[in-house]
MARBA-3410 file (N, C-alpha, C, O; in Angstrom, 1 decimal):
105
0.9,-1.2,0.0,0.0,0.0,0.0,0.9,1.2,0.0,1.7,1.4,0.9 ~ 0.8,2.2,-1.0,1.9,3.5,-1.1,0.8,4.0,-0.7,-0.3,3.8,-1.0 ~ 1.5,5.2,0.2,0.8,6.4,0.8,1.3,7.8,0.1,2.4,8.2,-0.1 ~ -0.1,8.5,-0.2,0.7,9.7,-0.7,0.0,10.7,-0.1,-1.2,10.8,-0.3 ~ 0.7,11.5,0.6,0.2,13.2,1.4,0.2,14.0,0.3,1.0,13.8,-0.7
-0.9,15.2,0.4,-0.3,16.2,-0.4,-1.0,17.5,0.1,-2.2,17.6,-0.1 ~ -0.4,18.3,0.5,-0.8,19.5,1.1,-1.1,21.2,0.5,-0.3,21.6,-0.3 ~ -2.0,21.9,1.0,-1.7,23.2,0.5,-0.8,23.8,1.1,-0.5,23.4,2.2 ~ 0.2,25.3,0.3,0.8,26.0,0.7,0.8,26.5,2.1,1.8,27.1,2.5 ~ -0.3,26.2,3.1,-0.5,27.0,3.9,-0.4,25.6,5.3,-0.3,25.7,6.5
-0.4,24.6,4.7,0.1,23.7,6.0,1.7,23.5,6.4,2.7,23.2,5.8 ~ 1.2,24.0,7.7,2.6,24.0,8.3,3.1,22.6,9.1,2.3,22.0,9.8 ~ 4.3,22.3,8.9,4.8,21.6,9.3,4.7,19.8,8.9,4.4,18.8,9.5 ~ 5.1,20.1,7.4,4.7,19.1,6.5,5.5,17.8,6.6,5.3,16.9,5.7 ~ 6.2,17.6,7.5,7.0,16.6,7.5,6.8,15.9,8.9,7.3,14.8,8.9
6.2,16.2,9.9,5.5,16.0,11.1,3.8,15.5,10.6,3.1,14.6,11.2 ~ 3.5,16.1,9.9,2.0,16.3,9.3,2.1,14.4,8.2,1.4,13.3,8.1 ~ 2.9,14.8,7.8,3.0,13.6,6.5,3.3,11.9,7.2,3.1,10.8,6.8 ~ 3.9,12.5,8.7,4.1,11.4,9.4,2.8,11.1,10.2,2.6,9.9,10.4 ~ 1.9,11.9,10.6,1.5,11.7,11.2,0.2,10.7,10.3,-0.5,9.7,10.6
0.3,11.2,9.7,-1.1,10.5,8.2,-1.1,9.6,7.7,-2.0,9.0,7.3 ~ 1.0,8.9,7.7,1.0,7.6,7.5,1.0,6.8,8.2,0.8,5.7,7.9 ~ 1.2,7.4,9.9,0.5,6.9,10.7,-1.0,5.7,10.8,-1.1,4.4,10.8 ~ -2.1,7.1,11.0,-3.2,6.8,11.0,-4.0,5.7,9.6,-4.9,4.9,9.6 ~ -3.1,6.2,8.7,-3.4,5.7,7.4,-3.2,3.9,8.0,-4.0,2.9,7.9
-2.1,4.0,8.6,-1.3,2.3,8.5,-2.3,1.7,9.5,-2.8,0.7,9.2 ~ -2.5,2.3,10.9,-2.6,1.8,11.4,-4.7,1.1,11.5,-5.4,0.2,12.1 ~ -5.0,2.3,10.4,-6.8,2.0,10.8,-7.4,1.1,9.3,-8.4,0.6,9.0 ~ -6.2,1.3,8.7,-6.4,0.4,6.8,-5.5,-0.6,6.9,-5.5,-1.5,6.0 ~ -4.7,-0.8,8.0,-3.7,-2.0,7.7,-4.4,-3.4,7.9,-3.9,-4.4,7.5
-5.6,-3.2,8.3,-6.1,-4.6,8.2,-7.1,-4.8,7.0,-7.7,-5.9,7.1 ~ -7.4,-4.1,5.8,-7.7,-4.0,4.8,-7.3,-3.9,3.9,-7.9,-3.7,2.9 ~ -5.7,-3.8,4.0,-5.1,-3.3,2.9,-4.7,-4.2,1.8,-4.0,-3.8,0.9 ~ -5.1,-5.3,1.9,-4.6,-6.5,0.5,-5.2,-5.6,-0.5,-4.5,-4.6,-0.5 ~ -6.2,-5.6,-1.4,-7.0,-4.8,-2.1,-6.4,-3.9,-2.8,-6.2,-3.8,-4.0
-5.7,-2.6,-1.1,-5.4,-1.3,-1.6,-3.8,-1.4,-2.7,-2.7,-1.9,-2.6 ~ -4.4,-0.9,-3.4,-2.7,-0.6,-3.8,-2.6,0.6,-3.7,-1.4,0.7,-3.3 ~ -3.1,2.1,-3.7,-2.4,3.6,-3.5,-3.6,4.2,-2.2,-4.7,3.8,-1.9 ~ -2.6,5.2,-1.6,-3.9,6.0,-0.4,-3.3,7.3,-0.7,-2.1,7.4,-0.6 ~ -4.0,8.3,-1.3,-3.4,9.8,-1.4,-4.3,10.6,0.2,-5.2,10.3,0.9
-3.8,11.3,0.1,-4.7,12.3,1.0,-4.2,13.5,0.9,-3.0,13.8,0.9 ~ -5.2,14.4,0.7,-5.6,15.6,0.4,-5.6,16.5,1.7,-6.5,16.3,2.4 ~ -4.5,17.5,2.1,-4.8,18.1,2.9,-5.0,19.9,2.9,-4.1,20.7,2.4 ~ -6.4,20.5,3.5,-6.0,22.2,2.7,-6.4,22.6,3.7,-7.1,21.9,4.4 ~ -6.2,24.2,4.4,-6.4,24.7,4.8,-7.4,26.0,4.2,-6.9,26.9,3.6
-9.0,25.8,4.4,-9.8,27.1,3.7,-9.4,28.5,4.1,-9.5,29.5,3.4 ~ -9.1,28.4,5.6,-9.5,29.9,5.8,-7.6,30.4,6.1,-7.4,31.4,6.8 ~ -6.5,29.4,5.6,-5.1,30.3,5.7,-4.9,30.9,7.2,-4.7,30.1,8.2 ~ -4.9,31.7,7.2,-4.2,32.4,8.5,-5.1,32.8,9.4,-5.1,33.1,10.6 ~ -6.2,32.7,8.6,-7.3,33.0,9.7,-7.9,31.9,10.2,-7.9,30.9,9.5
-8.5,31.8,11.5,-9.1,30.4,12.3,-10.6,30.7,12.1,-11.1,31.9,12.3 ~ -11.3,29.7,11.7,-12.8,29.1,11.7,-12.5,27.9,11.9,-11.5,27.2,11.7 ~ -13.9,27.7,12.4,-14.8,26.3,12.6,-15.1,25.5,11.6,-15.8,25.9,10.7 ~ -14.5,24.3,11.6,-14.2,23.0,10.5,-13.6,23.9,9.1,-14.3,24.0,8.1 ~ -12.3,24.4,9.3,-11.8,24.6,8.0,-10.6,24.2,7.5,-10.1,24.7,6.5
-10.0,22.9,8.3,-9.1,22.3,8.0,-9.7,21.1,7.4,-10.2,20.2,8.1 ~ -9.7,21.1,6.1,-10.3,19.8,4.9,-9.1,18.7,4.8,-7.9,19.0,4.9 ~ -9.6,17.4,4.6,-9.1,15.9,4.8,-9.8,15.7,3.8,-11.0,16.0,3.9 ~ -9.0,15.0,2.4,-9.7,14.0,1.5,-8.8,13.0,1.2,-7.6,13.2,0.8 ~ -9.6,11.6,1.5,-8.7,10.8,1.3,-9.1,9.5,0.0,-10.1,8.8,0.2
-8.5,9.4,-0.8,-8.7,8.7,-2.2,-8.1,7.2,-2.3,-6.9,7.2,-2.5 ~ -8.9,5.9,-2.2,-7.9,4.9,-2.4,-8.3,3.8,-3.6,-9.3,3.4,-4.2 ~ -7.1,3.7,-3.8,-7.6,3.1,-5.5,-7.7,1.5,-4.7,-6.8,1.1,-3.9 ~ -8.3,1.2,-5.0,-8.4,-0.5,-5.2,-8.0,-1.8,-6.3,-8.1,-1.7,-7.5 ~ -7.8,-2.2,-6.0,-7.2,-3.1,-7.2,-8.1,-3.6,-8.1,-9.0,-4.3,-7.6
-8.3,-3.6,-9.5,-9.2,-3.7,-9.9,-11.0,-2.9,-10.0,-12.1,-3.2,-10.5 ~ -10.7,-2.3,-9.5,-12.4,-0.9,-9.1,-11.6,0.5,-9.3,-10.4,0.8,-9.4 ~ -12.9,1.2,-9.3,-12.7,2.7,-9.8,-12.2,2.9,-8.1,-12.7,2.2,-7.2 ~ -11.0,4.1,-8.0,-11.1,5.0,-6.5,-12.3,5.4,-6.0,-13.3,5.6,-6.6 ~ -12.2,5.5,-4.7,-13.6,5.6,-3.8,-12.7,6.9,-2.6,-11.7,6.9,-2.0
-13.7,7.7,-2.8,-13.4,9.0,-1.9,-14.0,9.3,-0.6,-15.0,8.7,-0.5 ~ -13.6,10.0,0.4,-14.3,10.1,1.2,-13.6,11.7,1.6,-12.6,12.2,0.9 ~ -14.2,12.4,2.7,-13.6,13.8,3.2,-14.7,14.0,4.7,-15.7,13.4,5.2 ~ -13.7,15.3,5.1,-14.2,15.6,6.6,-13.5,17.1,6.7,-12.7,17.7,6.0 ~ -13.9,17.2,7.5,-13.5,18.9,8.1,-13.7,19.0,9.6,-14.6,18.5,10.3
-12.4,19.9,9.9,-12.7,19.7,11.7,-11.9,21.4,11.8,-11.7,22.2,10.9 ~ -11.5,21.5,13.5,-11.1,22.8,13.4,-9.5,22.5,13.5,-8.8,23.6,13.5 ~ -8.8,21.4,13.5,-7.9,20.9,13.0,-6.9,19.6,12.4,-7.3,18.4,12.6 ~ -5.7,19.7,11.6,-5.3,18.9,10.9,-6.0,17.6,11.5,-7.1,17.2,11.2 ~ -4.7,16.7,12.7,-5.2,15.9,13.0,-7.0,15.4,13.3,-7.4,14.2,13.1
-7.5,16.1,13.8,-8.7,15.4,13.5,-9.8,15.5,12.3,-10.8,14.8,12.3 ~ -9.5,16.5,11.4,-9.9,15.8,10.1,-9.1,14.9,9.1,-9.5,14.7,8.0 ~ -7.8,14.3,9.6,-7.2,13.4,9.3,-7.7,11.9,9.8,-7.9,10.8,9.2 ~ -7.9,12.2,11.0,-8.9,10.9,11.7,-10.2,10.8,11.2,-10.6,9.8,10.5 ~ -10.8,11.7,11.4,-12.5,11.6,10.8,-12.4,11.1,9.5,-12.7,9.9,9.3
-12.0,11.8,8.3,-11.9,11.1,7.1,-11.3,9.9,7.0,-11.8,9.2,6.1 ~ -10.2,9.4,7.6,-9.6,7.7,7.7,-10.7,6.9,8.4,-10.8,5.8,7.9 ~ -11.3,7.1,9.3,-12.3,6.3,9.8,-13.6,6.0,9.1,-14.3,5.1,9.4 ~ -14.0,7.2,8.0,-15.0,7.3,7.2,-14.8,6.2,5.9,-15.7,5.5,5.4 ~ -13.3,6.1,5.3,-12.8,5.5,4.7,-12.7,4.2,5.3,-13.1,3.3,4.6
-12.3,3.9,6.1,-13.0,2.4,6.6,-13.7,1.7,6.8,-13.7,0.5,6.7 ~ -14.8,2.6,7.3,-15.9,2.0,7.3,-16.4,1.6,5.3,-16.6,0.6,4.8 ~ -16.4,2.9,5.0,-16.8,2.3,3.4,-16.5,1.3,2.4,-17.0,0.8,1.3 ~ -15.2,1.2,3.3,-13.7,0.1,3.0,-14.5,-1.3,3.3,-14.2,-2.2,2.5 ~ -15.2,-1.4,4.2,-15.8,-2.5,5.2,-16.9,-3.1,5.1,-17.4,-4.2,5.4
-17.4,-1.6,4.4,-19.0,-2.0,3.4,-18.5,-2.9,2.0,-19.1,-3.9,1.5 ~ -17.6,-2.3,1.5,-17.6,-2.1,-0.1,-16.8,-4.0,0.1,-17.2,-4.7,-0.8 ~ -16.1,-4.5,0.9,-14.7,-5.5,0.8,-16.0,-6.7,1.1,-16.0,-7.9,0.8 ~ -17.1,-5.8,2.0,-17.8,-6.9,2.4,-18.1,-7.3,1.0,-17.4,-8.2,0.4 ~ -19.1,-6.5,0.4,-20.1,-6.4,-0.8,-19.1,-7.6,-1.5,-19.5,-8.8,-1.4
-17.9,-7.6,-2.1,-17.3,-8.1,-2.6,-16.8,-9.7,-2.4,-16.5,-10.5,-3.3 ~ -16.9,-9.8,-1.1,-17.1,-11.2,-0.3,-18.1,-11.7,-0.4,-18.1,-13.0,-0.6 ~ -19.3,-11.2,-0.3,-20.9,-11.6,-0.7,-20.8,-11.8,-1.9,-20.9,-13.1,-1.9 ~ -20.8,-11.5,-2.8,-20.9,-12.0,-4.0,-19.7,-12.7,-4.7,-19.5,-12.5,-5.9 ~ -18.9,-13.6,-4.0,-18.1,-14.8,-4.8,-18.7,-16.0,-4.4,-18.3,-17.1,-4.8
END
C-alpha cells in the first residue's frame, strides 16, 4: 500500500503532518489493505491564517485493485482530527464495499 500526502501551501509543518497521516493511514487500513494498492490524502487549509470552525479539509482517495477510486472527506477545526475523521470514514466504506465483494463470490 503506497501512501501519498499532499498538502496546500499554507500547512505547516509538512514533515511532522506527513508522518502523522501515515501513521493513522497504517494503522486504521492495515487490516484491509490487501486490495489497496495507492492511499493519497488531500490536505487544505480554507481559511489560511485566519481560524474558523471546521476549516481544515481531509480528502482521502484509495484506489483499489481492480475498481474505480472511492473518496471520502471531513472537516474539523484541526489537521489531525480531520485526518482521523476522514480515515475512519474511509474504513468503514472500505468494510462496506470489501464486504459487498465477499458476498458475491
Amino acid at each position: 500500500m503506497h501512501i501519498q500526502v499532499n498538502t496546500d501551501n499554507t500547512i505547516e509543518g509538512r514533515e511532522d503532518v506527513t508522518r502523522f497521516v501515515t501513521q493513522v493511514v497504517t494503522s486504521k487500513l492495515g487490516a484491509v489493505s490487501g486490495p489497496i494498492t495507492r492511499v493519497e490524502v488531500y490536505l487544505q487549509d480554507q481559511n489560511a491564517t485566519k481560524h474558523g470552525p471546521d476549516d481544515k479539509h481531509c480528502k482521502v482517495e484509495v484506489r483499489l485493485q481492480g475498481r474505480k477510486p472511492v473518496v471520502v472527506d471531513a472537516a474539523a477545526d484541526n489537521i489531525k482530527s480531520s485526518v482521523t475523521a476522514a480515515v475512519d470514514k474511509m474504513r468503514n466504506l472500505l468494510d462496506r464495499e470489501l464486504g459487498k465483494m465477499r458476498a458475491h463470490r
